[in-house]
RODO-2510 file (C-alpha; in nm, 4 decimals, decimal comma):
residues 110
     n   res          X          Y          Z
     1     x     3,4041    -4,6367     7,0433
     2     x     3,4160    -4,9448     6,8192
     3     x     3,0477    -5,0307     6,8369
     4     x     2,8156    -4,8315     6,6372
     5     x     2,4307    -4,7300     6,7611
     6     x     2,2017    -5,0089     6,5943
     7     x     1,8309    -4,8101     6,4570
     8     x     1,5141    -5,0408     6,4039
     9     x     1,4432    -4,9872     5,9852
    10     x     1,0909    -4,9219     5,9019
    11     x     0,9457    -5,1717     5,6535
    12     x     0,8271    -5,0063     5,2938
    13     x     0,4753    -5,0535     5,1908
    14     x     0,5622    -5,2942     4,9180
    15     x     0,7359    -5,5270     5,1732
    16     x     0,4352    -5,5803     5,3462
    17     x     0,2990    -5,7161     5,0915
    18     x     0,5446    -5,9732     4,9374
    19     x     0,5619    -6,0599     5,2722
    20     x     0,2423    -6,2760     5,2428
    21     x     0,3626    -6,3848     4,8640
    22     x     0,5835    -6,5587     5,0133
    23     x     0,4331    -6,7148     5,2699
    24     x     0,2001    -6,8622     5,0405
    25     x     0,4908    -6,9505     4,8036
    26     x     0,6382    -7,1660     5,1037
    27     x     0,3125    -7,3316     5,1224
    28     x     0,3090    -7,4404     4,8281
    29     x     0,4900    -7,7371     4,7888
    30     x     0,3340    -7,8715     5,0886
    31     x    -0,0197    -7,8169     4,9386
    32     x     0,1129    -7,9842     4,5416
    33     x     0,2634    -8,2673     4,8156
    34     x    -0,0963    -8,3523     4,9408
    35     x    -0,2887    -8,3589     4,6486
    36     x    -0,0068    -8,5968     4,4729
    37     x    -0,0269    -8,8064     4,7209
    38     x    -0,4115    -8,7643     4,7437
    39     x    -0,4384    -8,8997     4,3730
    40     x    -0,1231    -9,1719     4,4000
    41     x    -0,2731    -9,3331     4,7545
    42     x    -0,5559    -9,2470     4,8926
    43     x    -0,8533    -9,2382     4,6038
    44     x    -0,7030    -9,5871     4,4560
    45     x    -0,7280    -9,7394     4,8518
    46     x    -1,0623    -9,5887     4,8677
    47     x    -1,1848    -9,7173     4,5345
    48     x    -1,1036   -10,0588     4,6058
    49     x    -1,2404   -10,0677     4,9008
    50     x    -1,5322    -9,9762     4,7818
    51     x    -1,5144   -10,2517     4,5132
    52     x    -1,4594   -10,4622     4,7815
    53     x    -1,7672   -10,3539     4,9289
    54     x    -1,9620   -10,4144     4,6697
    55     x    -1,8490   -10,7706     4,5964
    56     x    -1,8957   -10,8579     4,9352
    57     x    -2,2480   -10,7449     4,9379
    58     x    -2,2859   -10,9418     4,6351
    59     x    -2,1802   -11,2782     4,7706
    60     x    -2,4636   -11,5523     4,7155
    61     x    -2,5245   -11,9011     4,7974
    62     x    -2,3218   -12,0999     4,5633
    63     x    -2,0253   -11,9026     4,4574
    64     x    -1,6890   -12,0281     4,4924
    65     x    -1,4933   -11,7805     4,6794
    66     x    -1,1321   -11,7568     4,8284
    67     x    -1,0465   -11,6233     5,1612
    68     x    -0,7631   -11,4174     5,2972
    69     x    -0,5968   -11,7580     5,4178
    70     x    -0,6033   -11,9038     5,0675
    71     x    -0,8962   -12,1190     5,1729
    72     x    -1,1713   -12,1888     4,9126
    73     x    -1,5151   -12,3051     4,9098
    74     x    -1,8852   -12,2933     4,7906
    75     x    -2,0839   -12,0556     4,9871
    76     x    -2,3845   -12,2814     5,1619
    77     x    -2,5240   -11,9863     5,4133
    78     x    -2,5049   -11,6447     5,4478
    79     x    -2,5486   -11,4150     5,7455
    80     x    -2,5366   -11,0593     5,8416
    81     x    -2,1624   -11,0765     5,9269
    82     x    -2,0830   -11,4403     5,8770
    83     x    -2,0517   -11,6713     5,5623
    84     x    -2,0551   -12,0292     5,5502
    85     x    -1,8348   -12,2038     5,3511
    86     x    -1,7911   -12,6038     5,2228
    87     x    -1,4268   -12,7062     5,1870
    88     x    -1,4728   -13,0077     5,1457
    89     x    -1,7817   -13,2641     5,0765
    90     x    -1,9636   -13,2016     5,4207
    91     x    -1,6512   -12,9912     5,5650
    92     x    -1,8186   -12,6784     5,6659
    93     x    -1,6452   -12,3932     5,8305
    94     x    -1,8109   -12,0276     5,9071
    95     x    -1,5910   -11,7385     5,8259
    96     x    -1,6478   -11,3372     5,8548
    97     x    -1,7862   -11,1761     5,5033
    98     x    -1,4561   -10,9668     5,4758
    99     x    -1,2160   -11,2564     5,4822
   100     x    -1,3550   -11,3193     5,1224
   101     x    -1,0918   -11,1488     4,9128
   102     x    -1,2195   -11,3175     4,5519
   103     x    -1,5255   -11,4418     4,4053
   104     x    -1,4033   -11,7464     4,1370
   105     x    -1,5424   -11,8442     3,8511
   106     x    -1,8247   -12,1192     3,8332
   107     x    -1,6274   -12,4564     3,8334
   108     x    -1,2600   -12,3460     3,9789
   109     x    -1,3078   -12,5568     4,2628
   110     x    -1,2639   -12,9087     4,2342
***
């Protein structure tokens, strides 16, 4: 008596449609989300490690370098994975290549 008979409404042919418009328009702040934080963090982390790289690579006997634990030294011997350094006069220590976080210039180290 009080409750009225519910019917199922048919969707209109133009509903259908904005239907995915605004799926996609949901989307996209997720998408403009990513590629901000594509530009902002990621390529700048990937750049420098490749600079990193590259320095690295670079390293020859006789540069002053300075490790991750603020250590510095000439480089006497190089390896595949290994570098030696002298911190001191006849003070040699072996380190791994990627604990060298800076080449210095010629003369820093005194």
């Amino acid at each position: 008596m009080f409750i009225s008979s519910a019917f199922a409404q048919t969707v209109p042919a133009a509903a259908a449609g904005s239907d995915m418009q605004s799926t996609l328009m949901s989307m996209l702040p997720l998408v403009l989300m990513f590629v901000v934080l594509y530009f902002v963090m990621i390529r700048p982390q990937m750049k420098k490690q490749k600079e990193h790289r590259a320095m690295i690579d670079a390293l020859a006997k006789g540069d002053e370098v300075a490790t991750g634990g603020g250590l510095l030294g000439t480089v006497t011997k190089l390896g595949d994975s290994y570098v030696t350094l002298e911190v001191a006069t006849g003070v040699e220590i072996q380190i791994q290549r990627s604990a060298v976080v800076q080449v210095l210039p010629k003369g820093s180290i005194k």
